[in-house]
N, CA, C and O atoms as a GROMACS GRO file, in nm:
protein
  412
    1UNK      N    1  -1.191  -1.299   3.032
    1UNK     CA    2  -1.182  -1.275   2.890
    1UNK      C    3  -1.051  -1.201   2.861
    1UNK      O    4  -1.016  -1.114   2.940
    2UNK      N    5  -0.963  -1.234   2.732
    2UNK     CA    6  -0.872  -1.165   2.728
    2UNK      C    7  -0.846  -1.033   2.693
    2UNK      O    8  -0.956  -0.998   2.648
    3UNK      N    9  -0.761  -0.922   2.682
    3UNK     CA   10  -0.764  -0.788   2.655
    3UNK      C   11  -0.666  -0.782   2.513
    3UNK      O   12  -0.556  -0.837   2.524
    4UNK      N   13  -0.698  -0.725   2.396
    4UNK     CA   14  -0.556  -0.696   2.299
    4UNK      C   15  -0.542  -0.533   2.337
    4UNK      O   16  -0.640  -0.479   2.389
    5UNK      N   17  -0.460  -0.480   2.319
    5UNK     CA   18  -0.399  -0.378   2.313
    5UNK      C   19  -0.342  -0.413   2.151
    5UNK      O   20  -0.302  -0.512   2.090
    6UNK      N   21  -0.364  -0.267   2.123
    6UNK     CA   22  -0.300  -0.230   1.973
    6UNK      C   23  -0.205  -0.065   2.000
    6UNK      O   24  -0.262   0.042   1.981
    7UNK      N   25  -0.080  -0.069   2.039
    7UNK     CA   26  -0.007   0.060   2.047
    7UNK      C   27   0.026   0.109   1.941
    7UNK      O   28   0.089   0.024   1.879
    8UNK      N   29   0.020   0.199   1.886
    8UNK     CA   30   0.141   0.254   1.736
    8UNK      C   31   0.246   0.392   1.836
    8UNK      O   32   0.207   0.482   1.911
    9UNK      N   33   0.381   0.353   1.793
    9UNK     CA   34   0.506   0.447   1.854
    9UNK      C   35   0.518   0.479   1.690
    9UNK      O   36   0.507   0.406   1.592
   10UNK      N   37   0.540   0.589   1.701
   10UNK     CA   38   0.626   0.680   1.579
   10UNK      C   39   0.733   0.753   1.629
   10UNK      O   40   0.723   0.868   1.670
   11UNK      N   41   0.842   0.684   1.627
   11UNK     CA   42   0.932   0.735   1.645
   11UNK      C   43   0.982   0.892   1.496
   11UNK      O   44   0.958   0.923   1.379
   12UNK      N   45   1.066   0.943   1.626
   12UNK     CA   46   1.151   1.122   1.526
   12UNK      C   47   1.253   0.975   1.443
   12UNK      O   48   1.300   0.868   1.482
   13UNK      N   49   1.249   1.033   1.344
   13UNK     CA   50   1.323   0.956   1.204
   13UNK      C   51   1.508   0.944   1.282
   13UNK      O   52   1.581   0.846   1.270
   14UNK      N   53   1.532   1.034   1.336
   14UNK     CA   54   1.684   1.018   1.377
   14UNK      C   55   1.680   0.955   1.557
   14UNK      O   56   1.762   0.952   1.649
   15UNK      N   57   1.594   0.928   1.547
   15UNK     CA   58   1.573   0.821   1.726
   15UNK      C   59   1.551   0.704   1.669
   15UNK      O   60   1.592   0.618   1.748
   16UNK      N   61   1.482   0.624   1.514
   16UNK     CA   62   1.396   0.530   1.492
   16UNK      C   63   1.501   0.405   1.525
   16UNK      O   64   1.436   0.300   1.528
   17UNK      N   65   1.631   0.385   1.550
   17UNK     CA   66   1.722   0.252   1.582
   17UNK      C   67   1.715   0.262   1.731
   17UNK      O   68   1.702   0.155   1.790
   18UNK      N   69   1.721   0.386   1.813
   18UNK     CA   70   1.687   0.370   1.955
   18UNK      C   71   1.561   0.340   1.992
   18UNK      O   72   1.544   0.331   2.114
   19UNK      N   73   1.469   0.322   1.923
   19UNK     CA   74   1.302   0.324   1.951
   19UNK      C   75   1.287   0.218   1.922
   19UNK      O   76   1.219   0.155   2.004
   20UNK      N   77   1.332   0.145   1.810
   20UNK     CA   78   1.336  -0.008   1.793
   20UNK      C   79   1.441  -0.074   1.895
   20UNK      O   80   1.407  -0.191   1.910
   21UNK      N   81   1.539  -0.050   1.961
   21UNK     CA   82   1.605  -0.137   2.033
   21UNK      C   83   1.533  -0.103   2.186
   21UNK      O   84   1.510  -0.206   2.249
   22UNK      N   85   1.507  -0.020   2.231
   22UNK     CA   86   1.417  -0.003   2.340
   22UNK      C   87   1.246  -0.086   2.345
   22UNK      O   88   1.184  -0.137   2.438
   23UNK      N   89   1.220  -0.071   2.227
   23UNK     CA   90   1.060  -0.173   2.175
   23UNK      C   91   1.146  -0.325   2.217
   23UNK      O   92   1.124  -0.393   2.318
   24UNK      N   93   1.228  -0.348   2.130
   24UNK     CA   94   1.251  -0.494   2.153
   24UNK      C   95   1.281  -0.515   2.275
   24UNK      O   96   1.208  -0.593   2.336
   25UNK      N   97   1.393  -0.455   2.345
   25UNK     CA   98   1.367  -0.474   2.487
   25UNK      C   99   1.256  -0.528   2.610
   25UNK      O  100   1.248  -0.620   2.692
   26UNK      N  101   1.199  -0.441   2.579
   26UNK     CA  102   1.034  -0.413   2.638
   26UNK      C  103   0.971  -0.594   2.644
   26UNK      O  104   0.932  -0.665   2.738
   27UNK      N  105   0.988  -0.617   2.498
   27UNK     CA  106   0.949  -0.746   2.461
   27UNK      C  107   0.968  -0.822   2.550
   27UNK      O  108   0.873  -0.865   2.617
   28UNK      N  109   1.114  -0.862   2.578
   28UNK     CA  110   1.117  -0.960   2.651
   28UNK      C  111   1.097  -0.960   2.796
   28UNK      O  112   1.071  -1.060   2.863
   29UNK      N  113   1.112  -0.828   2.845
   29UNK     CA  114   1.033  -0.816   2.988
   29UNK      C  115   0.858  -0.863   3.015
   29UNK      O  116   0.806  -0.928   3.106
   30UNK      N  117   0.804  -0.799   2.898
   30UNK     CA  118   0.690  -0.829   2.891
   30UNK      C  119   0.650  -0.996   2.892
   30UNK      O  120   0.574  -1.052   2.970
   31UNK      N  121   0.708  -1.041   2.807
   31UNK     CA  122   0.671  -1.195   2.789
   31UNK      C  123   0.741  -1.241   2.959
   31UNK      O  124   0.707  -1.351   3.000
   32UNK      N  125   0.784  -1.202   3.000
   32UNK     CA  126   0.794  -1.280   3.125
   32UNK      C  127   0.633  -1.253   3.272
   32UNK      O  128   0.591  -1.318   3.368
   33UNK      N  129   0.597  -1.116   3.199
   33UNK     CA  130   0.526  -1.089   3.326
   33UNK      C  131   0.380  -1.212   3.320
   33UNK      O  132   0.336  -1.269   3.220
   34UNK      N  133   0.345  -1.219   3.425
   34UNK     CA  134   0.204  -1.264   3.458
   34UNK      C  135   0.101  -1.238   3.397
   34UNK      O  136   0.049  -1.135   3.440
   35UNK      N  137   0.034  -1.296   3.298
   35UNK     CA  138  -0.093  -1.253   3.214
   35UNK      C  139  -0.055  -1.229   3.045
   35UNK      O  140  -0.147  -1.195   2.972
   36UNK      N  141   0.087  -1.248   2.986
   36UNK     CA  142   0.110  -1.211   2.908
   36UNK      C  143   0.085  -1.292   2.848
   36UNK      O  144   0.121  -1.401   2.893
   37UNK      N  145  -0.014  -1.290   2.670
   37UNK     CA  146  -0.007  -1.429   2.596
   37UNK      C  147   0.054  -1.418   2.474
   37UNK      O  148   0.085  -1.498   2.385
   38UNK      N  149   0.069  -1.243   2.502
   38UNK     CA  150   0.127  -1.224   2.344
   38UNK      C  151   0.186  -1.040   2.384
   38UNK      O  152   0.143  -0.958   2.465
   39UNK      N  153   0.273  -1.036   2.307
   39UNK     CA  154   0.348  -0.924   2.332
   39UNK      C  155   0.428  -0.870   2.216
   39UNK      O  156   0.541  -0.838   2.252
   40UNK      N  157   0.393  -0.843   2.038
   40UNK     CA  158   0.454  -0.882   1.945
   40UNK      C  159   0.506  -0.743   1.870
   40UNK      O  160   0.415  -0.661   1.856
   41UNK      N  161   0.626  -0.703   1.821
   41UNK     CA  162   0.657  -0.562   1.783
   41UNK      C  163   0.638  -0.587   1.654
   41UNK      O  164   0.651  -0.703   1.616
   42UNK      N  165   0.600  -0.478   1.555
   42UNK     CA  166   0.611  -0.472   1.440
   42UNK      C  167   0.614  -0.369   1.345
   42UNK      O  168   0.550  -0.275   1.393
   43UNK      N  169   0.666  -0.333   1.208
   43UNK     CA  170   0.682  -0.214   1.233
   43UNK      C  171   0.674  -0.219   1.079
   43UNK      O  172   0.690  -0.325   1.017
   44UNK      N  173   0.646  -0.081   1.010
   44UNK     CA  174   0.635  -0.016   0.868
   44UNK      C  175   0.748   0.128   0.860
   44UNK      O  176   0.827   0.141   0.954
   45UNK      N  177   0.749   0.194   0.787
   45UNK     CA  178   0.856   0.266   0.701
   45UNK      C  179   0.864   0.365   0.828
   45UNK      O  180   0.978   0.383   0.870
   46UNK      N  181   0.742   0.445   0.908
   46UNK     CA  182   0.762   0.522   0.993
   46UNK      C  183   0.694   0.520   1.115
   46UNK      O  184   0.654   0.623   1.168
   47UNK      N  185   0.673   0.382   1.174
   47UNK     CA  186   0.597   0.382   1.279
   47UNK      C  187   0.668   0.212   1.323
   47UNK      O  188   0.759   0.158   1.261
   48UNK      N  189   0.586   0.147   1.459
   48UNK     CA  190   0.616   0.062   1.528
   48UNK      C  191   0.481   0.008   1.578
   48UNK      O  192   0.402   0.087   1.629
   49UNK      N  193   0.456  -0.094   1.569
   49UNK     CA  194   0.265  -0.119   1.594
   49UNK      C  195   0.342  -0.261   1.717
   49UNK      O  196   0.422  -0.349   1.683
   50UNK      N  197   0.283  -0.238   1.855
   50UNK     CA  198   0.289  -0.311   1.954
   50UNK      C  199   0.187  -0.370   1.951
   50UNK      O  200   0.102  -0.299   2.006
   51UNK      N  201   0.111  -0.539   1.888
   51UNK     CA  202   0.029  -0.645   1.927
   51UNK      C  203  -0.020  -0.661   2.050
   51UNK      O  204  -0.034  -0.783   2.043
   52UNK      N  205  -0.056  -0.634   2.154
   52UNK     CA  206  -0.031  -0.748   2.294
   52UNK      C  207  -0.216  -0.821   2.319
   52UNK      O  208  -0.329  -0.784   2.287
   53UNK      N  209  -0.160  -0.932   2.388
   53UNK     CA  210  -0.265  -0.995   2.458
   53UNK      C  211  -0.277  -1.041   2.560
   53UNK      O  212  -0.232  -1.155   2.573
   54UNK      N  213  -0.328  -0.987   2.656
   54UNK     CA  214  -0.319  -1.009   2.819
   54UNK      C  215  -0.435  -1.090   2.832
   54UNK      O  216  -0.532  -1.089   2.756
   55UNK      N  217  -0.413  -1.192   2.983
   55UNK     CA  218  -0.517  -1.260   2.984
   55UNK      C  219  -0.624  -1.222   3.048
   55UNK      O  220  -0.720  -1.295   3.074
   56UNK      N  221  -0.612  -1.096   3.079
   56UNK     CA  222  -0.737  -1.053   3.170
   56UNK      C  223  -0.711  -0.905   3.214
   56UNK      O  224  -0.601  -0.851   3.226
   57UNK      N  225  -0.810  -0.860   3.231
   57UNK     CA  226  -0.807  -0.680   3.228
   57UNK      C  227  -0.741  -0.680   3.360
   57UNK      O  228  -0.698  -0.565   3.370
   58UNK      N  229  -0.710  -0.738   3.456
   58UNK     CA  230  -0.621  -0.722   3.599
   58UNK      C  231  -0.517  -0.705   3.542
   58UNK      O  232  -0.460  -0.597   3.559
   59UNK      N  233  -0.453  -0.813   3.453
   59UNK     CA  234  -0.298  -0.871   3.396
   59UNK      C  235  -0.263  -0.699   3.345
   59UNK      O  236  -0.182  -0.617   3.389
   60UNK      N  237  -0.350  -0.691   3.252
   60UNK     CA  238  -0.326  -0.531   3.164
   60UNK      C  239  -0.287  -0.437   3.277
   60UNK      O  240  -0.174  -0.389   3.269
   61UNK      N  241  -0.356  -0.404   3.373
   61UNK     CA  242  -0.331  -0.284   3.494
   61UNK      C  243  -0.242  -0.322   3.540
   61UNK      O  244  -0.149  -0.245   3.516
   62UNK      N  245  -0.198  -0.440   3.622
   62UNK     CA  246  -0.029  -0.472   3.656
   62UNK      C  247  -0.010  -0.417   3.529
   62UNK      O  248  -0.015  -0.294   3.522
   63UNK      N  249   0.017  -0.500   3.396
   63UNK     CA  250   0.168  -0.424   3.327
   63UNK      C  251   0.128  -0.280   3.328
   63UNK      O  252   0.228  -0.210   3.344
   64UNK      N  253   0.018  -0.209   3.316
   64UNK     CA  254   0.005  -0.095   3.267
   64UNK      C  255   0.083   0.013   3.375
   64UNK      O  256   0.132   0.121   3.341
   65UNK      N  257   0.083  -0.061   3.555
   65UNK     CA  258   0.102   0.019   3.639
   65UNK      C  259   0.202  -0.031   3.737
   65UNK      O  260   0.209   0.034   3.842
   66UNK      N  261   0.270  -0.120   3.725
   66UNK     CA  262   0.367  -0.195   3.812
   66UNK      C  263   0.498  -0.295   3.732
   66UNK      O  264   0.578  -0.373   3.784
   67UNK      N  265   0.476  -0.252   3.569
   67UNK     CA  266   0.588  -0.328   3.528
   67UNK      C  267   0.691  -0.240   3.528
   67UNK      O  268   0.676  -0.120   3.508
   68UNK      N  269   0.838  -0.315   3.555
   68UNK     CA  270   0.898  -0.173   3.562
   68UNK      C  271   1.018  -0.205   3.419
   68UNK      O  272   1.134  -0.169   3.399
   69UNK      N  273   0.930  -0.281   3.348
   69UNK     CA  274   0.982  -0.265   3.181
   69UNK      C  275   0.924  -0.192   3.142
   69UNK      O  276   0.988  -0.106   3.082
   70UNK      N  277   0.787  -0.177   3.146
   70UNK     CA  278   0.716  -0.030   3.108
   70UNK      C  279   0.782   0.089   3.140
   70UNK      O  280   0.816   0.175   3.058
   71UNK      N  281   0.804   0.093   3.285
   71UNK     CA  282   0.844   0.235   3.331
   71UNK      C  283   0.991   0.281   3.259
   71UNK      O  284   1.036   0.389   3.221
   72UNK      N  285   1.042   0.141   3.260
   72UNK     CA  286   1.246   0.197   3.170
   72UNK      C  287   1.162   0.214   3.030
   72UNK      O  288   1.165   0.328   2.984
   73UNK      N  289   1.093   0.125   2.964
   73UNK     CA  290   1.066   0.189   2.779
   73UNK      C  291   0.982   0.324   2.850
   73UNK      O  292   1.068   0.392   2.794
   74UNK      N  293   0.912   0.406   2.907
   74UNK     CA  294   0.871   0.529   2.877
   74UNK      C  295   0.974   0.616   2.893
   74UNK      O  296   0.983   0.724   2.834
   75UNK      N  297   1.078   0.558   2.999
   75UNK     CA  298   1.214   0.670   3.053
   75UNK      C  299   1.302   0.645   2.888
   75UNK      O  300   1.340   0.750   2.837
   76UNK      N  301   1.319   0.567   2.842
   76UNK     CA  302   1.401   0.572   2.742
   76UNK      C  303   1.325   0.615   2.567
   76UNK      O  304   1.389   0.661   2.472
   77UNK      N  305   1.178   0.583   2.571
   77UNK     CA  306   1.128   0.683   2.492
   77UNK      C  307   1.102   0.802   2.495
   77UNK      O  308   1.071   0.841   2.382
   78UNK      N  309   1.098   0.908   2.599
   78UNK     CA  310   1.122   1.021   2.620
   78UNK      C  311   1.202   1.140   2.540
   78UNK      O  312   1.325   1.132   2.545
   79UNK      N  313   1.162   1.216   2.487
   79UNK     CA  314   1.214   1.295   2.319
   79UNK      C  315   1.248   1.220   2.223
   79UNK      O  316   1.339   1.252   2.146
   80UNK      N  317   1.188   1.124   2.213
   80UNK     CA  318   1.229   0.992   2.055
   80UNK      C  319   1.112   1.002   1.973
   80UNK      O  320   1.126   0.961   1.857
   81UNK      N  321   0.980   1.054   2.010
   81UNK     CA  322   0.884   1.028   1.964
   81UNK      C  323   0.830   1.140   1.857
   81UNK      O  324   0.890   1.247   1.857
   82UNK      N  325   0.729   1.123   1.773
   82UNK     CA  326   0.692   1.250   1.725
   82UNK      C  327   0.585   1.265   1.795
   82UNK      O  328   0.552   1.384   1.800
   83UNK      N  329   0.509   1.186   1.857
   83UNK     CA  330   0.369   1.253   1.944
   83UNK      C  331   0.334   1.108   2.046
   83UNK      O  332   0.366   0.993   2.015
   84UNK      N  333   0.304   1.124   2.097
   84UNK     CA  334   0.215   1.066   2.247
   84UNK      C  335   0.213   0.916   2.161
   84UNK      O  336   0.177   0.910   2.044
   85UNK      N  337   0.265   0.784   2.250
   85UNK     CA  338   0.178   0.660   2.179
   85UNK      C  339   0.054   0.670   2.160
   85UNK      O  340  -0.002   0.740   2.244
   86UNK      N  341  -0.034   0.611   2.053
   86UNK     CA  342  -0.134   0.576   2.059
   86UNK      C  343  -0.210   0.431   2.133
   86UNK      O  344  -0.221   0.334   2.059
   87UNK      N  345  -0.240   0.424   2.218
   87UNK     CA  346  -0.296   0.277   2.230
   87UNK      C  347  -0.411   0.263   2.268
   87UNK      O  348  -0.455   0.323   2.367
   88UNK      N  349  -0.483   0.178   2.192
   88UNK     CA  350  -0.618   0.157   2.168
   88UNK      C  351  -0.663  -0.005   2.233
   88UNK      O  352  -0.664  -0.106   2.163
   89UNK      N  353  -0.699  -0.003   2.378
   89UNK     CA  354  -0.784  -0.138   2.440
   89UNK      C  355  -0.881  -0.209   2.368
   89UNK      O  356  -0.964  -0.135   2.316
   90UNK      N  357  -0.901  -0.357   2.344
   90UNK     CA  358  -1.016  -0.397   2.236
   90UNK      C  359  -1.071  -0.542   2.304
   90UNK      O  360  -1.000  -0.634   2.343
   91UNK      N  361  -1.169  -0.537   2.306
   91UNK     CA  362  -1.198  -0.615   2.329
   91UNK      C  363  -1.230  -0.759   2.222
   91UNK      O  364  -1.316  -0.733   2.137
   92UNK      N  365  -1.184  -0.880   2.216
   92UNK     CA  366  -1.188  -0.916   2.105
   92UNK      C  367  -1.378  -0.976   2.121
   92UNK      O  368  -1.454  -0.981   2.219
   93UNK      N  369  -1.398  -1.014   1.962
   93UNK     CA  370  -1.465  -1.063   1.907
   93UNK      C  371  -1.517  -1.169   1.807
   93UNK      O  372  -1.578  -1.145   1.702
   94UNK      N  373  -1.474  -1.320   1.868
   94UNK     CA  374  -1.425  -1.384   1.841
   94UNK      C  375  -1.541  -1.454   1.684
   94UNK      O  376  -1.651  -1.501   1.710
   95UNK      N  377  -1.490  -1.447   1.534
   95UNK     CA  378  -1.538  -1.482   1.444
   95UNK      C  379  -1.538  -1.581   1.378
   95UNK      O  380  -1.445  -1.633   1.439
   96UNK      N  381  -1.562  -1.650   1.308
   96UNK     CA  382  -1.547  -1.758   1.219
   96UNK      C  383  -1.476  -1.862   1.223
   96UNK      O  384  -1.565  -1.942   1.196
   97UNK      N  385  -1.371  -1.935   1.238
   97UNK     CA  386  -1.336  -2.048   1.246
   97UNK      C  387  -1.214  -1.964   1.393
   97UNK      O  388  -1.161  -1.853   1.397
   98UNK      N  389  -1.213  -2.062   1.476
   98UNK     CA  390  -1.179  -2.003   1.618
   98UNK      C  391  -0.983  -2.038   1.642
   98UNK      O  392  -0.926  -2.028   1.751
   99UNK      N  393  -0.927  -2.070   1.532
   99UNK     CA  394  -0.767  -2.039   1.550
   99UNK      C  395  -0.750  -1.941   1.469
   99UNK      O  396  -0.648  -1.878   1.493
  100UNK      N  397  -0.832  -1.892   1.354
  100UNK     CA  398  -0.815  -1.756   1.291
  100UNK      C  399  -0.882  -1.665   1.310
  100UNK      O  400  -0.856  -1.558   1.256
  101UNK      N  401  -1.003  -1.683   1.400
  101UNK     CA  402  -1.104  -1.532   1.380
  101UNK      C  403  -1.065  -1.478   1.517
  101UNK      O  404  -1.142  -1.382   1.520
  102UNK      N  405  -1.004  -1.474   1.625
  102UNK     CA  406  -0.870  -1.406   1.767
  102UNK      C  407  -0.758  -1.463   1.774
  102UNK      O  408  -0.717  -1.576   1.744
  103UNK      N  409  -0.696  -1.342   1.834
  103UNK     CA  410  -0.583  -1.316   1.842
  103UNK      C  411  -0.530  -1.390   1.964
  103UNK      O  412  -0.412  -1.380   1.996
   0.00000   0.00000   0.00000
């Protein structure tokens, strides 16, 4: 079954062009690794909301613990942030007509 991850980064207002070019980065490492089906940045006036969809809770622990695009975006988010990412594991729940009700 697949895993979404929902991250929010809030970047410090005078880091927010290094926090977005380090996010996008990330991106494309990510879409290369093993298990990745979705990996999508997006962002509002003071924050950065990371999409992802792994194909399986193994795929998630590799990236979570052996990608080493992860490990350069935490070395390069390091004092950019205003507090700790948030990221929230979900399991989906798949609803109503099945190309719109998951991710």
């Amino acid at each position: 079954m697949p895993v979404i991850v929902v991250a929010t980064i809030k970047p410090l207002p005078e880091h927010r062009d290094e926090v977005r070019a380090a996010l996008a980065a990330a991106v494309s490492q990510a879409h290369g690794e093993e298990g990745c089906e979705l990996y999508a940045l997006n962002q509002k006036d003071d924050r950065f909301v990371m999409i992802e969809r792994w194909a399986s809770p193994a795929a998630l622990q590799t990236h979570s613990t052996d990608s080493a695009g992860l490990q350069k975006l935490n070395a390069d988010l390091k004092g950019k942030l205003e507090a700790p990412l948030d990221v929230v594991v979900l399991e989906p729940v798949p609803a109503g007509e099945p190309a719109k009700g998951a991710l």
